[in-house]
C-alpha positions in Angstrom: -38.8 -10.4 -33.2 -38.1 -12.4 -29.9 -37.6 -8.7 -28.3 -40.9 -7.7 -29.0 -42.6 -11.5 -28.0 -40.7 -11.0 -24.7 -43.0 -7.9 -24.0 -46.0 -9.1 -24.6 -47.0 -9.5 -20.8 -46.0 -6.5 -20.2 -47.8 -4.6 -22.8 -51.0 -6.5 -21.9 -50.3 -5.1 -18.0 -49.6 -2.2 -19.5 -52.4 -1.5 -21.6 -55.0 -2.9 -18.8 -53.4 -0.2 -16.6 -54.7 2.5 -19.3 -57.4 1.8 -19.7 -58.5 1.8 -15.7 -56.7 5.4 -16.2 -58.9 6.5 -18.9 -61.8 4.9 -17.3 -61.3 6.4 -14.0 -60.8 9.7 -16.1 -63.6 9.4 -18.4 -65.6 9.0 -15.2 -64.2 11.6 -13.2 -65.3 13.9 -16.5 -68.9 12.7 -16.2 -69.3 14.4 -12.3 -68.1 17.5 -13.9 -64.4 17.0 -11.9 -60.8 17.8 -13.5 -59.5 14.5 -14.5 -56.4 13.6 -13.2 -54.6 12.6 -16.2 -55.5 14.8 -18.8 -52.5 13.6 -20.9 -54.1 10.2 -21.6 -57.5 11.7 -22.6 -55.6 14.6 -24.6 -53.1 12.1 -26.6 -55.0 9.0 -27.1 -58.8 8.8 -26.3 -59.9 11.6 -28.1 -58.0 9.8 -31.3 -60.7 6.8 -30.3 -63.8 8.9 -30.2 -63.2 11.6 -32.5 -62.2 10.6 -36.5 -61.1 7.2 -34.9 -60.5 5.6 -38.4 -59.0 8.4 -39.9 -55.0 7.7 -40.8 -54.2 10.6 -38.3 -56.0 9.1 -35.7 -55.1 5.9 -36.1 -51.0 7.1 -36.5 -51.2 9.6 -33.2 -52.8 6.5 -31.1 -49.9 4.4 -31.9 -47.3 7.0 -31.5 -49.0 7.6 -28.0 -49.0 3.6 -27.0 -45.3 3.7 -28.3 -44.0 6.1 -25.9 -46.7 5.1 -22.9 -45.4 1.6 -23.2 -41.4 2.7 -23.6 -42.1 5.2 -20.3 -44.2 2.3 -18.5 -41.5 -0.4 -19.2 -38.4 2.5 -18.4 -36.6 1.4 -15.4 -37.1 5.0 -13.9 -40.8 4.7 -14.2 -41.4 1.1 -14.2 -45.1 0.5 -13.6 -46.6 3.8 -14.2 -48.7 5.8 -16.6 -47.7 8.2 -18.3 -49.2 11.9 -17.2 -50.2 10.0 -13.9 -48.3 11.7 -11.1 
């Protein structure tokens, strides 16, 4: 349990990252332009707009934040977003 308490500033940093990637994907979408990350719109937003409560959706959306949030905190890629290159 401590493990997991001693993360929570990173996950919030982590999850606020995301979302600006989503965001900045969602938008890039709406002009009719490739998104640059399609990885976080493939593997998590669409399980928030389509079926959202739906076990499936709600199971794939936390697989996705479990290995985002393992990649993001990984020494290698400290920092980053998944799919983001």
């Amino acid at each position: 349990m401590e493990k997991r308490v001693s993360h929570i500033d990173d996950f919030a940093e982590f999850y606020a990252k995301l979302l600006g990637e989503i965001k900045g994907n969602l938008k890039l979408l709406s002009k009719f332009k490739k998104p640059t990350n399609p990885t976080v719109l493939e593997e998590f937003q669409k399980y928030i707009s389509q079926a959202s409560v739906e076990s499936y959706a709600i199971k794939r959306r936390n697989l996705f934040l479990e290995r985002a949030f393992e990649y993001f905190n990984s020494s290698k890629t400290r920092g980053r977003i998944i799919g983001a290159e």
